[in-house]
C-alpha positions as YAML, in Angstrom:
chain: A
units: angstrom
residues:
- id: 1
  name: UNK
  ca: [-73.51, -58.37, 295.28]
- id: 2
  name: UNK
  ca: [-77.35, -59.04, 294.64]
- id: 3
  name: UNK
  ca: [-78.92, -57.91, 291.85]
- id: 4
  name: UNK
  ca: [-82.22, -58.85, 290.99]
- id: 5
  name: UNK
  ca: [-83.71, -59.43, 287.51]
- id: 6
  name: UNK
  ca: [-86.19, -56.13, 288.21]
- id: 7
  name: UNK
  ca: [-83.56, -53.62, 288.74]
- id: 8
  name: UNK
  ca: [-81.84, -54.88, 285.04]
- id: 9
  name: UNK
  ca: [-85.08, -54.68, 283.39]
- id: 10
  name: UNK
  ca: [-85.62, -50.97, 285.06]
- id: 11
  name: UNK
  ca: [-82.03, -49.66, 284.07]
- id: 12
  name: UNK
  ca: [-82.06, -51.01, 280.37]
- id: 13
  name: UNK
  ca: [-86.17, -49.41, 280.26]
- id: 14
  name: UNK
  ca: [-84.52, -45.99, 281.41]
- id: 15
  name: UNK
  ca: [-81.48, -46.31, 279.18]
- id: 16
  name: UNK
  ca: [-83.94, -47.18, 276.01]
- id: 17
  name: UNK
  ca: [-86.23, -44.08, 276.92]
- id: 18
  name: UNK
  ca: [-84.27, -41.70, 278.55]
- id: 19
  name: UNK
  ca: [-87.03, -41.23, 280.91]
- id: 20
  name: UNK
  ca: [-88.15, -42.46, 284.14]
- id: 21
  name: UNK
  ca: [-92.03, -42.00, 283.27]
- id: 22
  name: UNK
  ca: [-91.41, -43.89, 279.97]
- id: 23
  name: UNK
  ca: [-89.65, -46.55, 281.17]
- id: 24
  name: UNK
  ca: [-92.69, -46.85, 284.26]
- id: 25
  name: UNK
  ca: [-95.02, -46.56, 281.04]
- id: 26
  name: UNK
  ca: [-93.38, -49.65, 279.53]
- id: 27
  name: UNK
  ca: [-92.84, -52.00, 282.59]
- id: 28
  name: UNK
  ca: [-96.40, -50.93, 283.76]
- id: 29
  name: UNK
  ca: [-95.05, -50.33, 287.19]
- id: 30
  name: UNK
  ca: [-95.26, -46.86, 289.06]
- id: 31
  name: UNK
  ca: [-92.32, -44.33, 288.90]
- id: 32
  name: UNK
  ca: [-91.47, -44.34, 292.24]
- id: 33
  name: UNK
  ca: [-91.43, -47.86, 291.47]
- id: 34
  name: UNK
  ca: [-88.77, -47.14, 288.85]
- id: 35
  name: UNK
  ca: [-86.79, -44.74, 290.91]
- id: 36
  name: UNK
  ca: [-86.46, -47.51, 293.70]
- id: 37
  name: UNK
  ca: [-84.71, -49.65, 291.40]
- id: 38
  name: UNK
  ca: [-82.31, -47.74, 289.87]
- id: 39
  name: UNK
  ca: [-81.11, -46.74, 293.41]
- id: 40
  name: UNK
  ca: [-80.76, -49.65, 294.93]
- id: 41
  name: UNK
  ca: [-79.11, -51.04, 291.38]
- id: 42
  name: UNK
  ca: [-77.03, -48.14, 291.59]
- id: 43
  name: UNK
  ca: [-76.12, -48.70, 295.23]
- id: 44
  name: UNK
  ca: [-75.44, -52.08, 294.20]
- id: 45
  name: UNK
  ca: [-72.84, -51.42, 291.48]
- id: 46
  name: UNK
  ca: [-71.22, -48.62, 292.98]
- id: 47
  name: UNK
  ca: [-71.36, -46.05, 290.21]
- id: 48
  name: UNK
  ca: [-73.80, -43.52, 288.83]
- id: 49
  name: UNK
  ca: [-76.01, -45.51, 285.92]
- id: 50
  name: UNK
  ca: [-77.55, -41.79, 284.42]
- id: 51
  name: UNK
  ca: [-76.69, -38.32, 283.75]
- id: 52
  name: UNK
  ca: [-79.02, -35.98, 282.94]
- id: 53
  name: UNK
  ca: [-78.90, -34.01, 279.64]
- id: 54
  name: UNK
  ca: [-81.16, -31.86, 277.33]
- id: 55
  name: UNK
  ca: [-84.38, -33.06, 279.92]
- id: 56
  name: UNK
  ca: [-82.97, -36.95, 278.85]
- id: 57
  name: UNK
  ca: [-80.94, -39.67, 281.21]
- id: 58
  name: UNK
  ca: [-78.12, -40.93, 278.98]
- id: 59
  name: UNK
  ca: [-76.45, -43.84, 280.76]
- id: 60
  name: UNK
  ca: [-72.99, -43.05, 282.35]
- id: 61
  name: UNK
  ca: [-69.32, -44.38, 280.45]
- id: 62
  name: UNK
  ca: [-69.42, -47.21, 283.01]
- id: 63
  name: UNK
  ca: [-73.37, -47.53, 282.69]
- id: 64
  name: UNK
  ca: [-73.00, -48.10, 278.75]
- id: 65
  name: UNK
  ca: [-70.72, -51.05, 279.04]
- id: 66
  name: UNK
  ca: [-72.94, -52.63, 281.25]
- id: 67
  name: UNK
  ca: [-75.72, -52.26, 279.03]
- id: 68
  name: UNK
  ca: [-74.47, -54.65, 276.49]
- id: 69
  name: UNK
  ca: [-74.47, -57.76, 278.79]
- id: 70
  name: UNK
  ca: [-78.08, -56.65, 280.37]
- id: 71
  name: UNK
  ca: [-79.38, -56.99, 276.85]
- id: 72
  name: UNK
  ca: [-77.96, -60.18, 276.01]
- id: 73
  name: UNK
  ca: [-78.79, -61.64, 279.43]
- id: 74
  name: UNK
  ca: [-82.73, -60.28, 279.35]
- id: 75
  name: UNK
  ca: [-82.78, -61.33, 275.79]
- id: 76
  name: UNK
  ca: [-82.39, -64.77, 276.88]
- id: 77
  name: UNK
  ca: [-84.36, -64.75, 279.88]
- id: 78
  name: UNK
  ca: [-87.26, -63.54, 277.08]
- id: 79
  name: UNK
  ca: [-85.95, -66.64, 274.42]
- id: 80
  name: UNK
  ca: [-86.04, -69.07, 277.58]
- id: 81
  name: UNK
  ca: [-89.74, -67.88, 278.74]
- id: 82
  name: UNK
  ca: [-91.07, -68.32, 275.21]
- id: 83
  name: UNK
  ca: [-89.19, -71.66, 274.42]
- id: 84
  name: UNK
  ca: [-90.71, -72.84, 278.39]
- id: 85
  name: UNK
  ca: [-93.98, -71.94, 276.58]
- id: 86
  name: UNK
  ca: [-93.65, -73.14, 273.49]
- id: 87
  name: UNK
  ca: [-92.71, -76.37, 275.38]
- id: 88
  name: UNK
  ca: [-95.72, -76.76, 277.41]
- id: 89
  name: UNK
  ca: [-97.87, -75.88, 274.75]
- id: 90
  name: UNK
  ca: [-96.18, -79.17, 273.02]
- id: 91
  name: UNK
  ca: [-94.90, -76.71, 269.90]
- id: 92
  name: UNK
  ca: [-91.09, -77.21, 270.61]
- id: 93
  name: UNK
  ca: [-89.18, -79.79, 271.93]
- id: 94
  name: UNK
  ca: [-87.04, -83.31, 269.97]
- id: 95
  name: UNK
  ca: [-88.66, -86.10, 269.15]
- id: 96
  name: UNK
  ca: [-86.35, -89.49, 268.66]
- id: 97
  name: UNK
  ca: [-88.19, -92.19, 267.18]
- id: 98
  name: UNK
  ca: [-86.97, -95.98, 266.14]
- id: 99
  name: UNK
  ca: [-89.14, -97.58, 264.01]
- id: 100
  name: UNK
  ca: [-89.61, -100.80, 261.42]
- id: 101
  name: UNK
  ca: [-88.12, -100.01, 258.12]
- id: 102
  name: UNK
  ca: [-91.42, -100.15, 256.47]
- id: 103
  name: UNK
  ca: [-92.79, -97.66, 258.66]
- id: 104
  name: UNK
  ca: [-90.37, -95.25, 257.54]
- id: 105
  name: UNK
  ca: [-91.25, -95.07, 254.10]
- id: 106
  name: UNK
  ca: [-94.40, -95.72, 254.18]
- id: 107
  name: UNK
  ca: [-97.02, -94.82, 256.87]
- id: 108
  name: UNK
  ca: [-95.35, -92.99, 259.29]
- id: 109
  name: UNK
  ca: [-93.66, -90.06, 257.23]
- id: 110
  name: UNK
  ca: [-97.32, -88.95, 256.53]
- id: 111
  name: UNK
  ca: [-98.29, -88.42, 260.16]
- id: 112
  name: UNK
  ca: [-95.13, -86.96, 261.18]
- id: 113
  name: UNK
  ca: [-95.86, -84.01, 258.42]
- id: 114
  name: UNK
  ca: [-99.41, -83.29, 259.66]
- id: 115
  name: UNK
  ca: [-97.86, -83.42, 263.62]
- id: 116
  name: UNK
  ca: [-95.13, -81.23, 262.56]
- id: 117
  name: UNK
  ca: [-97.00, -78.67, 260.03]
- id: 118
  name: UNK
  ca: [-98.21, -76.51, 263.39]
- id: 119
  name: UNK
  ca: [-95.45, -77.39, 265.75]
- id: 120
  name: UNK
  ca: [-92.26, -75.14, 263.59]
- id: 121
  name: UNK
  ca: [-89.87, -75.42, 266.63]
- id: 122
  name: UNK
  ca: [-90.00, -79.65, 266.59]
- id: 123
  name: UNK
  ca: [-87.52, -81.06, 265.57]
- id: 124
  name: UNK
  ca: [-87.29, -85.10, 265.10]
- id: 125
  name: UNK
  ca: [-84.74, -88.08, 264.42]
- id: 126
  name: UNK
  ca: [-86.23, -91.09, 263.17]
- id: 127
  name: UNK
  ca: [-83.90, -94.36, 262.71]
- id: 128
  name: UNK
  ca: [-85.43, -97.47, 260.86]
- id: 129
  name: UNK
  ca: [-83.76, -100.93, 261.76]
- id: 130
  name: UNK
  ca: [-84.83, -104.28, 262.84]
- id: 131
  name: UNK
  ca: [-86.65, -105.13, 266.01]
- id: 132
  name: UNK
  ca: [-83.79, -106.45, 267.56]
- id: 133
  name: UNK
  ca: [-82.01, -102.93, 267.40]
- id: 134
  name: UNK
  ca: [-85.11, -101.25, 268.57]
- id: 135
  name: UNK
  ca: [-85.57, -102.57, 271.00]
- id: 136
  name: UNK
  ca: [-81.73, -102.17, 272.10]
- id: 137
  name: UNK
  ca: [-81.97, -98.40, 271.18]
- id: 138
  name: UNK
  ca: [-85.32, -98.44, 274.25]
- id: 139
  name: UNK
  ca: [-83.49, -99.96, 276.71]
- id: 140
  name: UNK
  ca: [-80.45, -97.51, 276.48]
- id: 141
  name: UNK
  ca: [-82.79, -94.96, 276.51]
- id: 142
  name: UNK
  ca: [-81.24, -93.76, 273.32]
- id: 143
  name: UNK
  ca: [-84.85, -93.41, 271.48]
- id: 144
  name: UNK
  ca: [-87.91, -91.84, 273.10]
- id: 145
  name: UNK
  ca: [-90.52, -94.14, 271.26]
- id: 146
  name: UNK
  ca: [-90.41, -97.27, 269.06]
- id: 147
  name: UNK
  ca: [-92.45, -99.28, 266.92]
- id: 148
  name: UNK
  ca: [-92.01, -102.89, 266.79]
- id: 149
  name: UNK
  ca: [-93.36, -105.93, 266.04]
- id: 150
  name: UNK
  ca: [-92.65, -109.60, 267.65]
- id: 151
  name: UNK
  ca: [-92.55, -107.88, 271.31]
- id: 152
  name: UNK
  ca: [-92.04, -110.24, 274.32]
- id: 153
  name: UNK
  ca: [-91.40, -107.82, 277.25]
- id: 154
  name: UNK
  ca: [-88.27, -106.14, 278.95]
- id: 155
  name: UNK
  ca: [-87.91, -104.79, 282.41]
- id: 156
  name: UNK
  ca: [-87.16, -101.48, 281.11]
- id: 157
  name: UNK
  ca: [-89.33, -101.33, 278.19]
- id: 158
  name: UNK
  ca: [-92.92, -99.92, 278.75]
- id: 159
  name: UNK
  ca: [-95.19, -101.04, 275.93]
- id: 160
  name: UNK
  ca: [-98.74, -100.89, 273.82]
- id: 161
  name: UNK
  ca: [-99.47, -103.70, 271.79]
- id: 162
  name: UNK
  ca: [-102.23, -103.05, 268.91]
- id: 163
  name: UNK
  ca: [-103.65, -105.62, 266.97]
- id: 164
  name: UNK
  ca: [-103.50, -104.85, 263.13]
- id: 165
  name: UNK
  ca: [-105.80, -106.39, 260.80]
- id: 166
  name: UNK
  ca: [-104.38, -107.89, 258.26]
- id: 167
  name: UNK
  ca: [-105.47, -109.06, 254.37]
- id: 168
  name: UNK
  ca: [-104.07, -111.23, 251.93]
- id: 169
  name: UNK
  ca: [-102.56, -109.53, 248.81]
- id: 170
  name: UNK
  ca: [-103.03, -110.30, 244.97]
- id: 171
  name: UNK
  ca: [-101.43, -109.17, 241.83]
- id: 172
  name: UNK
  ca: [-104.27, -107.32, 239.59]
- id: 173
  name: UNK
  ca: [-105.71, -110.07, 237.34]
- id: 174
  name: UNK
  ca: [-105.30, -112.82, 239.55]
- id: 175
  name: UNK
  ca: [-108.32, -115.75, 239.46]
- id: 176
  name: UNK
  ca: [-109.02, -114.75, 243.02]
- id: 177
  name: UNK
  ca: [-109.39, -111.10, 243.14]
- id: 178
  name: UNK
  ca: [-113.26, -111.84, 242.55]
- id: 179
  name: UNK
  ca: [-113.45, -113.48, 246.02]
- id: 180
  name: UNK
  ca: [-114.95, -111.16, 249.23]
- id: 181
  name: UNK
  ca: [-112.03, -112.77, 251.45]
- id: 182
  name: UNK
  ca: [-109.43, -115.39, 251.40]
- id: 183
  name: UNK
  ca: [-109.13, -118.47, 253.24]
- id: 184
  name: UNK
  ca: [-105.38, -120.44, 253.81]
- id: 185
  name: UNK
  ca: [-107.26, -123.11, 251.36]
- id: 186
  name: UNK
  ca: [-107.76, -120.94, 248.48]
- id: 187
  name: UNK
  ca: [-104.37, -119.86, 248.27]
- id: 188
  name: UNK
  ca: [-102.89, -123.35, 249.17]
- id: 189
  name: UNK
  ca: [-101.31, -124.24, 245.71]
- id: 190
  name: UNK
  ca: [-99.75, -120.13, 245.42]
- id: 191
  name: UNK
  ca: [-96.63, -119.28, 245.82]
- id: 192
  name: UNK
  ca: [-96.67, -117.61, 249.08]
- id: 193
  name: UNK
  ca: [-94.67, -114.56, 250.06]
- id: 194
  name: UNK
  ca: [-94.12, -113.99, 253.71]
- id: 195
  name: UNK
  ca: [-91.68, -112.36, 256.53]
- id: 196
  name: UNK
  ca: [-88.58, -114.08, 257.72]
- id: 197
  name: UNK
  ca: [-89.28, -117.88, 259.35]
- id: 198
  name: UNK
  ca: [-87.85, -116.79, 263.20]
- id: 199
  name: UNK
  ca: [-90.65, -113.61, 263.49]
- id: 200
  name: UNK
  ca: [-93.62, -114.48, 265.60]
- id: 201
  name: UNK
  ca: [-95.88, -112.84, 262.51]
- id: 202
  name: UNK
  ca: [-94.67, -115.87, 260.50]
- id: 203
  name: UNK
  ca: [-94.96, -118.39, 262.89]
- id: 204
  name: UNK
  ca: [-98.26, -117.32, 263.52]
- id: 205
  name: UNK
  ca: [-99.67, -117.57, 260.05]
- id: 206
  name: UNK
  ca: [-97.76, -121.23, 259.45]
- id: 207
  name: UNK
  ca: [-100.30, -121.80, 262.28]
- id: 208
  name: UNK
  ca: [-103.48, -121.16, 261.10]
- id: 209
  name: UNK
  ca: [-102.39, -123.41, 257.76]
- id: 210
  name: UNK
  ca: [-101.36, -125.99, 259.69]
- id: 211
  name: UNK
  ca: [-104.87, -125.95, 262.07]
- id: 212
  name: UNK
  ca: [-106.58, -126.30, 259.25]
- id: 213
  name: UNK
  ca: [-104.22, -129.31, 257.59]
- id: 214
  name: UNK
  ca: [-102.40, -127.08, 254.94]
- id: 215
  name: UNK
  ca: [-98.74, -126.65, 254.05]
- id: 216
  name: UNK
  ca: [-97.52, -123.59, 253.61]
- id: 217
  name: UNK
  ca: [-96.41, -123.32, 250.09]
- id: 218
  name: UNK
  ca: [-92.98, -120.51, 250.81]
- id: 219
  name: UNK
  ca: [-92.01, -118.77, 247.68]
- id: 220
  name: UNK
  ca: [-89.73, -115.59, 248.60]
- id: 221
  name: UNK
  ca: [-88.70, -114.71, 252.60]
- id: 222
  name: UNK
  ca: [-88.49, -111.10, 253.08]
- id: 223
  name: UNK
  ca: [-87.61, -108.72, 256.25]
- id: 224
  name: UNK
  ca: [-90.72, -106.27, 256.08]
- id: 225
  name: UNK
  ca: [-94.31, -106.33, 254.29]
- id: 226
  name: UNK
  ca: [-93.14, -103.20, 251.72]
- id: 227
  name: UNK
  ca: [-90.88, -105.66, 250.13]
- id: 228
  name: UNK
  ca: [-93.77, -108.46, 249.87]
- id: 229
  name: UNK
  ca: [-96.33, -105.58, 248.50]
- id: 230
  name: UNK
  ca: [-93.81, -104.42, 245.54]
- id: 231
  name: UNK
  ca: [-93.20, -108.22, 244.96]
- id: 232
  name: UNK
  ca: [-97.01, -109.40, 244.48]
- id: 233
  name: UNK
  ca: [-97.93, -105.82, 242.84]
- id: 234
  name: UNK
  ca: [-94.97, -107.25, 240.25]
- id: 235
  name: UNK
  ca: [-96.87, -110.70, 240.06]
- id: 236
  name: UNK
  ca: [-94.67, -113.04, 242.10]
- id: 237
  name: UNK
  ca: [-96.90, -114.83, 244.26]
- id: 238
  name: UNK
  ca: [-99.57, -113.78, 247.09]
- id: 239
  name: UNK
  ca: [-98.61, -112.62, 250.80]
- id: 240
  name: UNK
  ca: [-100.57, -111.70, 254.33]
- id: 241
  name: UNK
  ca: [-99.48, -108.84, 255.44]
- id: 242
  name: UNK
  ca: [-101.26, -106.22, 257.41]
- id: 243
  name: UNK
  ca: [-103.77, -103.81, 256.25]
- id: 244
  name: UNK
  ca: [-101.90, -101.10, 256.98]
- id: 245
  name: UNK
  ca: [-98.99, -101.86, 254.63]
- id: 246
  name: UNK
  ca: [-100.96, -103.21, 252.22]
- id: 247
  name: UNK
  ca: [-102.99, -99.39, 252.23]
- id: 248
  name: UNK
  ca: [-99.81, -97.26, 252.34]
- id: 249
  name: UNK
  ca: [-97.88, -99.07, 249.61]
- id: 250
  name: UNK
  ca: [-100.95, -98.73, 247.17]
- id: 251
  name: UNK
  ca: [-101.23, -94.96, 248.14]
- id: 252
  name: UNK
  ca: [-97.95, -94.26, 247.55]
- id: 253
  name: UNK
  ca: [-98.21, -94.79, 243.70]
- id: 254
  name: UNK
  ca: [-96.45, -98.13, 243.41]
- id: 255
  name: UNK
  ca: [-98.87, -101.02, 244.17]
- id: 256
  name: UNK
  ca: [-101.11, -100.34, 240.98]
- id: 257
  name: UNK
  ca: [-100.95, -104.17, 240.46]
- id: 258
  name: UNK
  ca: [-101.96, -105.21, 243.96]
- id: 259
  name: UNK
  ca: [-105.67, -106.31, 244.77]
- id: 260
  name: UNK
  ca: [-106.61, -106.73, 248.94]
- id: 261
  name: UNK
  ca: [-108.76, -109.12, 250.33]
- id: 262
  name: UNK
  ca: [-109.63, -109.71, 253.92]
- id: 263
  name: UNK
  ca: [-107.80, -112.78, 255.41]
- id: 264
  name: UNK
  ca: [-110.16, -115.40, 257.23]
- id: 265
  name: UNK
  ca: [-109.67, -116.43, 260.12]
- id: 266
  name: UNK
  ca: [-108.88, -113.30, 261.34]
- id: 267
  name: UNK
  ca: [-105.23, -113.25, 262.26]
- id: 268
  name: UNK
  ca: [-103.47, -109.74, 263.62]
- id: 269
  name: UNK
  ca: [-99.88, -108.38, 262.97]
- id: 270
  name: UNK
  ca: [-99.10, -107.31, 266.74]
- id: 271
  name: UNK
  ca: [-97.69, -104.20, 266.38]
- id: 272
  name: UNK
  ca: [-96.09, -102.51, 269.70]
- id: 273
  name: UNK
  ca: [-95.24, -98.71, 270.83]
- id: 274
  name: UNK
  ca: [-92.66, -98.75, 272.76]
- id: 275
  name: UNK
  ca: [-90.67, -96.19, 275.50]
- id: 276
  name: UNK
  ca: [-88.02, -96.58, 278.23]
- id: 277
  name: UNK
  ca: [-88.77, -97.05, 281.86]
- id: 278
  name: UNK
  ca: [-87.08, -95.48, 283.64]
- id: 279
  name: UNK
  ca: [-86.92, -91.92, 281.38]
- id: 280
  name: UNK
  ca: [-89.95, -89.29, 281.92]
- id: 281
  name: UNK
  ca: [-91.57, -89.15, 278.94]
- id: 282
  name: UNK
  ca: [-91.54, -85.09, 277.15]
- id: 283
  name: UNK
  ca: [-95.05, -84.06, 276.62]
- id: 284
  name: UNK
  ca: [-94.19, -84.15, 273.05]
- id: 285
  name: UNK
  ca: [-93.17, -87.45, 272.53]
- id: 286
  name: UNK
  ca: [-96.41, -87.95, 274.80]
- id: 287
  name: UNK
  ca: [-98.83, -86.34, 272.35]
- id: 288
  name: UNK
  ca: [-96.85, -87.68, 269.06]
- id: 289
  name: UNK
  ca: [-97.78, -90.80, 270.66]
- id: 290
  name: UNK
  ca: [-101.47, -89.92, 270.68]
- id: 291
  name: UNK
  ca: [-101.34, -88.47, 267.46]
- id: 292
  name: UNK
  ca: [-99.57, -92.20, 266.11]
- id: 293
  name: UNK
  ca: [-101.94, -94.33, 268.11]
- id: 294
  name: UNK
  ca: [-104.82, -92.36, 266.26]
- id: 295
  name: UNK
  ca: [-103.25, -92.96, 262.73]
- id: 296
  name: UNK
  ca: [-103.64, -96.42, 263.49]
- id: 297
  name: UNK
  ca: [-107.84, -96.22, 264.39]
- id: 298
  name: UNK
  ca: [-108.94, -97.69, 260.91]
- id: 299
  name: UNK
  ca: [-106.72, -100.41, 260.77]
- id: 300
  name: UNK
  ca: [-107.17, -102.03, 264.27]
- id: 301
  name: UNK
  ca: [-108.79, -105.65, 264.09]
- id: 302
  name: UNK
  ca: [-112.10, -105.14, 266.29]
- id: 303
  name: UNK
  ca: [-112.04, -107.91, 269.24]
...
């Protein structure tokens, strides 16, 4: 038995109007058009789809039972074309994002509204942990995209690295918020603030005081900037920690006692998209990629 997608859409047309001319009307097709399909459909199924009464077609006993299932199945067909649609116009899909911690509750809920806001049939899970378990979450290709920090490569990892600008951080008040940047000697003697010893952000900033001959004074250790933003905002110690941190905790109401500087020299928090290998990427993930690489525009430290 073949029947072909045409002949349903003819017979439920017929069975909706009760006429072949309206039913030619609505499928803009001819009527012999529409008479060709209900025969062979008929033909097909071995029993009469119409009788004829008052000037109408009302669909046979056997015809009305099948009617049922051909709405359900063209129903679909119509839900799949406009979800294929909605798809390649990049308003439907899943997005599964890993992610920092601090992103999560700070920058990155904002640009997931505004990419969301016109796109009603996304839907997204986002998961905050450490880089470690990012990166993990990549490789199993459990996660679409990732954003990390302290990224040395993986055979089935492709990645962006973007270099963040970064400032040093004061509590409001503090002798050197007069200063147009700050050097590792002017905040020698401070209590410093800064991420865990083993991350490569921290291991790059104990460089730059060592090149120039200072010790780095360590106060508190913390996991993520957010934490090191709330501290110096509450007047324990100083901290470098990039820009955009710095930006997001003050516009998120809680860092009224936190003053930015620039940090000379110029060192960047290397901060890395990430996606699997070996998985096509969705064209939404793709263009929620753009959309996060743009976020990131005014905070990039210019090479």
């Amino acid at each position: 038995m073949t029947i072909r997608l045409r002949q349903l859409e003819a017979f439920r047309a017929v069975a909706r109007t009760g006429s072949v001319t309206r039913a030619a009307a609505s499928l803009k097709i001819s009527q012999p058009a529409v008479s060709r399909l209900l025969g062979h459909f008929g033909d097909t199924v071995g029993f009469d789809l119409f009788q004829r009464r008052d000037g109408r077609l009302v669909p046979s006993q056997e015809a009305r039972f099948l009617l049922g299932e051909v709405d359900r199945l063209l129903d679909s067909l119509h839900h799949i074309e406009e979800l294929t649609k909605d798809i390649t116009d990049r308003k439907a899909g899943h997005l599964r994002i890993a992610c920092l911690p601090g992103f999560a509750t700070s920058h990155l809920p904002g640009v997931l509204a505004d990419f969301l806001k016109p796109r009603p049939g996304v839907t997204v899970s986002l998961e905050p942990d450490r880089p470690e378990r990012i990166l993990e979450w990549i490789i199993g290709e459990q996660y679409d995209f990732g954003i990390t920090d302290g990224f040395s490569g993986h055979p089935a990892v492709q990645s962006e690295t973007l270099d963040m600008r970064t400032v040093c951080i004061l509590p409001v008040g503090h002798p050197l918020v007069s200063r147009s940047e700050i050097w590792p000697e002017d905040i020698a003697n401070e209590g410093l603030i800064h991420t865990r010893r083993d991350s490569a952000f921290f291991r790059a900033l104990e460089g730059t005081f060592q090149q120039r001959g200072i010790m780095l004074n360590s106060l508190v250790e913390v996991r993520q900037f957010t934490a090191a933003c709330m501290l110096v905002a509450q007047g324990i110690g100083v901290s470098v920690v990039s820009e955009l941190d710095a930006q997001a905790y003050q516009t998120c109401g809680g860092g009224k006692g936190l003053v930015s500087k620039p940090f000379r020299p110029s060192l960047p928090h290397r901060l890395t998209l990430l996606h699997p290998t070996h998985t096509p990427i969705s064209m939404i993930t793709l263009e929620f990629m753009e959309a996060f690489r743009d976020s990131l525009k005014p905070y990039l430290l210019k090479t």
